[in-house]
C-alpha positions as CSV (number, residue, x, y, z in Angstrom):
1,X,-123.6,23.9,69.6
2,X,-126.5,25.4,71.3
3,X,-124.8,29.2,71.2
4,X,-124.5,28.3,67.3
5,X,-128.1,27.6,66.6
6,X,-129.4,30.5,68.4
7,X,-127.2,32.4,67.0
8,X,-127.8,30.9,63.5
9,X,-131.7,32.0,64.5
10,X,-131.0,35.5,65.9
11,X,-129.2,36.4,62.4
12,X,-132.2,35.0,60.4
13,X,-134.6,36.9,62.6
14,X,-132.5,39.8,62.1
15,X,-133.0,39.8,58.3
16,X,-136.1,38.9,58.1
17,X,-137.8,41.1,60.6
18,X,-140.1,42.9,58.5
19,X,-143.9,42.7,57.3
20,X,-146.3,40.0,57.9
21,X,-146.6,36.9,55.8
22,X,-149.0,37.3,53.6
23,X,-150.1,35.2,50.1
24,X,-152.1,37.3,48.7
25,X,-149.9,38.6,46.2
26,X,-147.3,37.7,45.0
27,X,-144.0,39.0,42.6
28,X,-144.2,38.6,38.7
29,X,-140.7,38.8,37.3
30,X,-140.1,38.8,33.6
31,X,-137.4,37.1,32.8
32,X,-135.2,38.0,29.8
33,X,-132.2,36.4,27.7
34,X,-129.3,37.7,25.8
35,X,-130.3,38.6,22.6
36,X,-127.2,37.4,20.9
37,X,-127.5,33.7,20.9
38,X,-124.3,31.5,21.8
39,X,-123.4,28.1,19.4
40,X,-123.6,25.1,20.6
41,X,-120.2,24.9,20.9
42,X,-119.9,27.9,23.3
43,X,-122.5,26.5,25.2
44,X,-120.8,23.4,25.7
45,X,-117.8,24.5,26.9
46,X,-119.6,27.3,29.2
47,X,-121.8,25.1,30.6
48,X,-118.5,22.4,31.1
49,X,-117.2,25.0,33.4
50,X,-120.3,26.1,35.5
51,X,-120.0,22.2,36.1
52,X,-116.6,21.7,37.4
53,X,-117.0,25.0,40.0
54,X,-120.6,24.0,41.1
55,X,-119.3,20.2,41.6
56,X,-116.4,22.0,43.6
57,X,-118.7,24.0,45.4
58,X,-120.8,20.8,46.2
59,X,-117.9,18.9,47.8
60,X,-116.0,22.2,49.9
61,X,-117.9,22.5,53.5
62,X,-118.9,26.2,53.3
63,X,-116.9,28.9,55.5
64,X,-117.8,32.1,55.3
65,X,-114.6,33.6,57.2
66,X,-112.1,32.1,54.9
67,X,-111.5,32.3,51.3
68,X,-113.9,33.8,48.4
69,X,-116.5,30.7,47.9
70,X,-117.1,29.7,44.0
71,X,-120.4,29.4,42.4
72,X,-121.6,29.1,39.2
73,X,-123.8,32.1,38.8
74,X,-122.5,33.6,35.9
75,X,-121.1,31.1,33.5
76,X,-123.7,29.5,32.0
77,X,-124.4,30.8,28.1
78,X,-127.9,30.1,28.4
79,X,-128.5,32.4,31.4
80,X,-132.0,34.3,32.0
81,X,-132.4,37.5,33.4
82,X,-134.3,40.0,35.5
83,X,-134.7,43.5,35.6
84,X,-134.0,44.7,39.2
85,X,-135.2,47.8,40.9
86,X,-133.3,49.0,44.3
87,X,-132.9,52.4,45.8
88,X,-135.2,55.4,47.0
89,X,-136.3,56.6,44.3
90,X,-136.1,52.5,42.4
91,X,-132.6,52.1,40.2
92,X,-133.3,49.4,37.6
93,X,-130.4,47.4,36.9
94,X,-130.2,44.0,35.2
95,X,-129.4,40.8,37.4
96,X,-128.6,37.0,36.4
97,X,-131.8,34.8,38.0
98,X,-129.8,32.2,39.5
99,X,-131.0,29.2,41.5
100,X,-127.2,28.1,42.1
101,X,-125.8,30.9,44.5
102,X,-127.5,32.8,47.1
103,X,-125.9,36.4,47.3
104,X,-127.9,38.8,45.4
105,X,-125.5,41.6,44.2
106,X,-125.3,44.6,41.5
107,X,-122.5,46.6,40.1
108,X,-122.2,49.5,42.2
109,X,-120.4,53.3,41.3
110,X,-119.6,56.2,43.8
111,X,-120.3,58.7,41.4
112,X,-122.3,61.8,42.7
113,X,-123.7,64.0,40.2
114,X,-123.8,63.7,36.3
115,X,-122.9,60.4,36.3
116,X,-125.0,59.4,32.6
117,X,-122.3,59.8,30.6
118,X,-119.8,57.2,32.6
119,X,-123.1,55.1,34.1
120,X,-125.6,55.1,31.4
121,X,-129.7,53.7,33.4
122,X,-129.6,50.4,33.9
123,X,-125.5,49.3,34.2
124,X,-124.7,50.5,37.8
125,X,-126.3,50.9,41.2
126,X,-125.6,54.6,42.5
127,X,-126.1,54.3,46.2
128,X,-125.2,57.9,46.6
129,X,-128.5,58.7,44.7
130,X,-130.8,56.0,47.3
131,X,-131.8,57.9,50.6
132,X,-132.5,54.3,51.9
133,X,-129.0,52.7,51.3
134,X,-127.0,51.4,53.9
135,X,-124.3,49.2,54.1
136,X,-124.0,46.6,57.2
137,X,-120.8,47.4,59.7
138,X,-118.5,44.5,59.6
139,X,-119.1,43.9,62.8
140,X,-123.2,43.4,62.2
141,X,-124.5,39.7,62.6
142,X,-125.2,39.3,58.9
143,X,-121.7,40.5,57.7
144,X,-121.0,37.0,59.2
145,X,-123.0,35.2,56.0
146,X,-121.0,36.3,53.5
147,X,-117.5,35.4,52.3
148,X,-115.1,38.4,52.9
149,X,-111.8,39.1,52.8
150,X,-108.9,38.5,55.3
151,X,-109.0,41.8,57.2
152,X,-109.5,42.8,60.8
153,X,-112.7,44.6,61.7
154,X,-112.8,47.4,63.9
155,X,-115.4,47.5,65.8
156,X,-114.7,51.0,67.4
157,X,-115.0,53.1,63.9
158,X,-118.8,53.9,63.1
159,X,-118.2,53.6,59.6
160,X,-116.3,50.5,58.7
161,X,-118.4,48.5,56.0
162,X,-118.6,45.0,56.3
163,X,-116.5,43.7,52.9
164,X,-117.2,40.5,50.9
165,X,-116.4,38.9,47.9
166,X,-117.2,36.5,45.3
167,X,-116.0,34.4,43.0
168,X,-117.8,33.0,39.8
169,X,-117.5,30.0,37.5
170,X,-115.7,31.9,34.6
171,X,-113.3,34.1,36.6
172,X,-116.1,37.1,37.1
173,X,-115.7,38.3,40.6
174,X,-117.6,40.9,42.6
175,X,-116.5,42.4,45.8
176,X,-117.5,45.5,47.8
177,X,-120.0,46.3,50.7
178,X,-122.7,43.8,52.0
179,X,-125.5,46.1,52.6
180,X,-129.1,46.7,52.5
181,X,-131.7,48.8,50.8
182,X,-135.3,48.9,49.5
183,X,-136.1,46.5,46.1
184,X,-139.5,48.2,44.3
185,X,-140.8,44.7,42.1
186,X,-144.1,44.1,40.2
187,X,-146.3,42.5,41.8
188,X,-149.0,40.1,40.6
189,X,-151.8,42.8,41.6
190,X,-150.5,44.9,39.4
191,X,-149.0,47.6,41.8
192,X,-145.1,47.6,42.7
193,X,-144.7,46.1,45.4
194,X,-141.6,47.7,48.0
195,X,-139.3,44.9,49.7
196,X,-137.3,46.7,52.8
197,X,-133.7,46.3,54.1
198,X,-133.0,43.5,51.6
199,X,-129.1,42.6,52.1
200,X,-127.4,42.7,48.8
201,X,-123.9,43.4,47.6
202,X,-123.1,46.5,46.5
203,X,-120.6,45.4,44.0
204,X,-117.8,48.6,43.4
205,X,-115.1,45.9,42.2
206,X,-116.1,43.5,39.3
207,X,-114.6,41.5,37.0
208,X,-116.5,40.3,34.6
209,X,-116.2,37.1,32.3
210,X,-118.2,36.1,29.7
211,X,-121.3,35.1,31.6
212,X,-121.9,38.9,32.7
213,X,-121.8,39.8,29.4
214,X,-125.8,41.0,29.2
215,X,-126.2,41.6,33.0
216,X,-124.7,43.7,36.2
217,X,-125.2,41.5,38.9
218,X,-127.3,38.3,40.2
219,X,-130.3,37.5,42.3
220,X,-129.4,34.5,43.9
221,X,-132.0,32.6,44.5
222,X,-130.7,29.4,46.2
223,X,-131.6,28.1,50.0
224,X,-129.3,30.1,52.2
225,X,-130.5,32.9,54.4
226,X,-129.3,35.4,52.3
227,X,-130.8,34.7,49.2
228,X,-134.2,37.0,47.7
229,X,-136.5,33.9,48.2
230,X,-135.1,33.8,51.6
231,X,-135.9,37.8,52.3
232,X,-139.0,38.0,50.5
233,X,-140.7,34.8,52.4
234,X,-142.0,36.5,54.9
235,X,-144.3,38.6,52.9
236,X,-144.9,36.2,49.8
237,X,-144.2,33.2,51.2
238,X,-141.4,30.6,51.2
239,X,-142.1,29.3,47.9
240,X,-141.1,30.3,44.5
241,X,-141.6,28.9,40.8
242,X,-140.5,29.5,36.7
243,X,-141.5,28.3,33.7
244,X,-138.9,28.6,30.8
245,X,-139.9,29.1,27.5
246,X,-137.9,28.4,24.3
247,X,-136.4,31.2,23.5
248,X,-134.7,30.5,20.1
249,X,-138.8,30.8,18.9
250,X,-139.5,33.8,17.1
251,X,-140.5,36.0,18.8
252,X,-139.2,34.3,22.0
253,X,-142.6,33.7,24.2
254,X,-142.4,35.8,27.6
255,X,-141.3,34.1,30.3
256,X,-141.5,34.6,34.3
257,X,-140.3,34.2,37.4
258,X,-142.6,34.3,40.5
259,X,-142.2,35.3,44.2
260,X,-144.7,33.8,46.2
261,X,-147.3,31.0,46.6
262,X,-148.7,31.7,43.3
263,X,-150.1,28.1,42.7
264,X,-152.5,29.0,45.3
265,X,-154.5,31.1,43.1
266,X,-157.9,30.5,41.3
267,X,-156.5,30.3,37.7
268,X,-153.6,29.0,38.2
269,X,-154.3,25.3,39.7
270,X,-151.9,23.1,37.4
271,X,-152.2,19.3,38.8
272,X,-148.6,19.2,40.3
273,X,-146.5,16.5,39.9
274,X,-143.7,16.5,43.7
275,X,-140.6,15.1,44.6
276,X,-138.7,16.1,47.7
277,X,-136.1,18.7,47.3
278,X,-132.7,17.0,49.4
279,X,-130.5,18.4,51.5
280,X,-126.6,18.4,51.3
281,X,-125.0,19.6,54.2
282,X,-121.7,20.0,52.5
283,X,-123.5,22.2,49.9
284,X,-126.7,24.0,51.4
285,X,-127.1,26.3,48.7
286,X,-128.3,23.8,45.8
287,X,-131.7,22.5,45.2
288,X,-131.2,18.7,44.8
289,X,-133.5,15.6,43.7
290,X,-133.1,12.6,43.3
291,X,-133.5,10.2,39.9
292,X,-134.3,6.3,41.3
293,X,-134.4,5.3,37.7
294,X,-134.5,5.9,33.8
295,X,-135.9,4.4,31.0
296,X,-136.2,4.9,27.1
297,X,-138.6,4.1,24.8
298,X,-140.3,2.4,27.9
299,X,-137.7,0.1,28.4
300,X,-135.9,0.3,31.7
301,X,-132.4,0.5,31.5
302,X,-130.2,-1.0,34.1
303,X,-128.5,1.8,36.0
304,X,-127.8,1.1,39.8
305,X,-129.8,3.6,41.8
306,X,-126.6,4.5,43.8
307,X,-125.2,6.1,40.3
308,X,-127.8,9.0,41.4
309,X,-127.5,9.1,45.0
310,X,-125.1,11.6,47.3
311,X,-122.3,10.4,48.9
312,X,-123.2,11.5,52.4
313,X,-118.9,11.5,53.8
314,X,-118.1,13.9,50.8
315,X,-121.1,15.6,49.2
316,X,-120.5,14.2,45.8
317,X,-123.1,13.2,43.3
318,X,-126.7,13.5,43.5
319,X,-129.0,16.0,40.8
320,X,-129.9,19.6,41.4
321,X,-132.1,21.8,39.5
322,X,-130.4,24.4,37.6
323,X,-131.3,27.7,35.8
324,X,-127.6,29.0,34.7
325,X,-126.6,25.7,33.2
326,X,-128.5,25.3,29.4
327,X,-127.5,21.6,29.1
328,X,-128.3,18.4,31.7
329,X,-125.3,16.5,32.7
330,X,-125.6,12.6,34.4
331,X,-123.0,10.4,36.0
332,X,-121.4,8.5,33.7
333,X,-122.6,5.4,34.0
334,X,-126.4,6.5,33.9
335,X,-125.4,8.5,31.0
336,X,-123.4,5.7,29.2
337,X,-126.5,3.3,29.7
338,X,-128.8,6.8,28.3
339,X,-126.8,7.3,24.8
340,X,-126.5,3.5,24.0
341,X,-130.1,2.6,24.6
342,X,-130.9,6.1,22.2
343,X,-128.3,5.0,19.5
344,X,-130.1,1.4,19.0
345,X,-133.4,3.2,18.4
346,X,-132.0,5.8,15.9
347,X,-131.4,4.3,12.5
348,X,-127.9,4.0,10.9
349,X,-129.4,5.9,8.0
350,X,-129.8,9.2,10.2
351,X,-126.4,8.9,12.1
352,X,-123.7,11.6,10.9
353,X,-120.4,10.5,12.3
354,X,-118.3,12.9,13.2
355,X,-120.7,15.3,14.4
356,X,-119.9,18.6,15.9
357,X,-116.7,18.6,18.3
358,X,-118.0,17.7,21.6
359,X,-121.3,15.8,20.9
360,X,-122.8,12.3,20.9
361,X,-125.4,10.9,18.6
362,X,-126.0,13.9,15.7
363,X,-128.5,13.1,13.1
364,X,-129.3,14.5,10.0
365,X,-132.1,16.3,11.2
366,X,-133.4,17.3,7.5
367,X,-134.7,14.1,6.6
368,X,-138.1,12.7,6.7
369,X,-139.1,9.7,9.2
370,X,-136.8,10.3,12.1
371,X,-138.1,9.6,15.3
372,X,-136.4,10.5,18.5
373,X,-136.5,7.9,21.4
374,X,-138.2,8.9,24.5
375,X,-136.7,9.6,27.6
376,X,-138.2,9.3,31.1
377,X,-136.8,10.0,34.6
378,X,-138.5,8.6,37.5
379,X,-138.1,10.4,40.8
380,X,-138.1,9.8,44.6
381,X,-141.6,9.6,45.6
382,X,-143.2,8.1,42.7
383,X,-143.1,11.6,40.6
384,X,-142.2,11.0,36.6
385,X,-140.4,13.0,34.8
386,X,-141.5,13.1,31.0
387,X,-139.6,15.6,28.6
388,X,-140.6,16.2,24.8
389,X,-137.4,15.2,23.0
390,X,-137.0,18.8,22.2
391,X,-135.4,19.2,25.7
392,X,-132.7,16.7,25.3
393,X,-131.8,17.0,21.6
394,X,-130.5,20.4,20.4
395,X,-129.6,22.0,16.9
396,X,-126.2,21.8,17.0
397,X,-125.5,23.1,13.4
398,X,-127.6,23.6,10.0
399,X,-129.6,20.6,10.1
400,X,-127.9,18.4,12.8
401,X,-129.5,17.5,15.7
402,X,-127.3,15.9,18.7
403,X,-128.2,15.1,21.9
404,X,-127.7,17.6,24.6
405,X,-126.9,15.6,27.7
406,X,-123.3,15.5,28.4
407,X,-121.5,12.8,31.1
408,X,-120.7,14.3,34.2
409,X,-117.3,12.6,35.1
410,X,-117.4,13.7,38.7
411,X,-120.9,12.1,39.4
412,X,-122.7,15.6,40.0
413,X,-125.5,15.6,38.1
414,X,-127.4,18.9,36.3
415,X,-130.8,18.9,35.1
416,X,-130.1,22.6,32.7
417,X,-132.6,25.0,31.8
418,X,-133.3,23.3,28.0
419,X,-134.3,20.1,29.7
420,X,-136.5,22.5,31.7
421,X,-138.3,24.0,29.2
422,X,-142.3,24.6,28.7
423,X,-142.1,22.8,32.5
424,X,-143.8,25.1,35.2
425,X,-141.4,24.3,38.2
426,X,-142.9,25.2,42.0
427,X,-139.8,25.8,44.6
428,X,-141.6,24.7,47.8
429,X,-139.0,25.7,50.0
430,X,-141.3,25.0,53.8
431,X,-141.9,21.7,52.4
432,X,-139.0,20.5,50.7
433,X,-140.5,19.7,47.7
434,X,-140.0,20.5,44.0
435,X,-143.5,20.3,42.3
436,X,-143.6,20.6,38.1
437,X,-146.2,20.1,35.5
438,X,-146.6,20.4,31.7
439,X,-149.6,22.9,32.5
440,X,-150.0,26.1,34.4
441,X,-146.8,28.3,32.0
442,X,-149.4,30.5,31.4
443,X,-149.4,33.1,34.2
């Protein structure tokens, strides 16, 4: 055990090993979405998926020496984006931000010279064209952290890359060399900012399902080692934090992802709302909260608080925080109590019945006097949880309005990126905690 946990601290010190910590600064991401909007229909049924991998991923102990490892990175239809600069001189190259895996990756292409006309800037990482690219041997420390294929190493040959490969939600895949180069970001001072020897994969096999569509690659930012808020700590600090903006507005208000302790600035002093972010050992990649109660319309409703609690034998259950997924999913008995307590406060008047395939309580949206009912979530520590209705309540055809939660049969509850939305959420990764308020989304 000991010769594990040093070993487990050698690797981290290993990847990290560069720079002083410093928050004075911090990264300022922009984050984008696909300009072709899905339905609601495709959303569903996207998001449905990302559910049943991340809930498998949640109850599979990890092993990264045996087969690829599923996460839900890419299937989501309400995914945001970065642009991504990596190489000497920078590459841009557009990634998936997501907070449910924690390799960050980018189509790769071993083309030379004149390579426009079968890579057009922007859809492939050319490594040959980065004087700072290297790949890890397979017999490196960190080759260790990432899933990789059944093949024996040999540790004699100088150049024999350490392999990996992943395996997505909607059957995308991405598998190549785990290796490390210089990321070139905007920072909040306004000059780029150069991150060193940050491991990513350098993707030369992908297979890419719908979720990949508008992107080449992910930034994984979950809470394993190899993850960009993981790398970038050291310099920025161990925190980072979003605010998601609705982009069906037009034009869609800008939106951003920060690197860094950012809430420690002069301007940007939102009064934080905190609940602890929880641990799953089985699954040490997702952010996870937990909901003690709900209520709507004030009125408490009574859901036993073990419906929202993590089975600590299998891993099951529990609530993460989730940026690939657009709708919230709750154990079905919380969300069973949810929709029945909603329907008694909507009118029979504004009920349309059947509504689109695949949702609960649709309304006719067009007519005058309707009034949604008021959902609150109360969280461990005392934090509360108040979404505008426009969170959990989507347009799910020309005038219709449905609700946009959805039971999660297995238990494993997701809070999605519309019932995050105009929320500033703080990452507080040293501390464990989750901080978000209504104030502060303008950075």
């Amino acid at each position: 055990m000991l010769f594990h946990i040093l070993a487990s601290a050698f690797l981290l010190l290993l990847l990290f090993s560069h720079g002083t910590q410093s928050t004075r600064d911090y990264l300022k991401l922009q984050l984008h979405h696909a300009n072709n909007l899905p339905s609601p229909e495709q959303t569903l049924a996207f998001d449905s998926t990302r559910l049943s991998y991340l809930s498998s991923a949640a109850t599979t102990p990890p092993n990264a020496l045996s087969a690829p490892i599923i996460s839900g990175a890419s299937s989501g239809a309400g995914q945001y984006f970065v642009d991504f600069h990596i190489g000497t001189p920078p590459q841009r190259i557009r990634l998936v931000a997501d907070t449910g895996s924690d390799l960050v990756w980018a189509r790769c292409s071993a083309c030379r010279t004149d390579c426009s006309p079968r890579h057009p800037p922007g859809t492939s990482f050319l490594p040959r064209h980065s004087t700072t690219f290297s790949p890890f041997h397979c017999y490196h420390p960190a080759c260790r952290l990432v899933p990789h294929p059944s093949r024996a190493c040999n540790r004699t040959r100088l150049h024999s890359p350490c392999r990996y490969r992943y395996s997505y939600a909607d059957t995308s895949s991405s598998a190549g060399f785990f290796s490390r180069d210089v990321a070139t970001l905007n920072a909040s001072s306004g000059k780029p900012a150069r991150i060193p020897d940050l491991p990513f994969g350098c993707a030369f096999n992908v297979s890419a399902g719908p979720g990949l569509a508008s992107a080449h690659g992910v930034m994984g930012l979950g809470r394993g080692p190899i993850s960009f808020p993981s790398h970038a700590a050291r310099r920025f600090g161990n925190v980072f934090s979003y605010c998601l903006l609705d982009y069906t507005l037009s034009p869609p208000p800008t939106s951003f992802l920060l690197i860094g302790d950012a809430k420690k600035k002069p301007k940007f002093i939102p009064e934080l709302s905190f609940t602890p972010l929880l641990s799953n050992p089985v699954s040490p990649t997702f952010y996870y909260i937990r909901i003690t109660a709900a209520s709507v319309d004030g009125t408490a409703l009574p859901i036993d608080p073990d419906v929202w609690a993590i089975d600590p034998e299998t891993g099951n259950g529990g609530t993460i925080i989730d940026s690939g997924t657009t709708l919230s999913f709750l154990p079905d008995a919380a969300y069973n109590q949810i929709l029945s307590a909603m329907a008694r406060k909507i009118p029979e008047a504004f009920k349309l019945s059947p509504g689109p395939p695949g949702f609960d309580l649709c309304m006719n949206a067009s007519s005058s006097g309707l009034q949604m009912p008021k959902l609150v979530f109360k969280l461990l520590g005392g934090a509360v949880f108040e979404p505008p209705s426009g969170n959990y309540f989507i347009d799910a055809a020309d005038g219709v309005t449905c609700l946009a939660l959805q039971p999660a049969d297995s238990g494993f509850g997701v809070i999605g990126n519309l019932m995050q939305q105009g929320f500033l959420f703080v990452f507080d990764r040293d501390a464990s905690r989750l901080g978000f308020s209504r104030n502060g989304c303008a950075v």
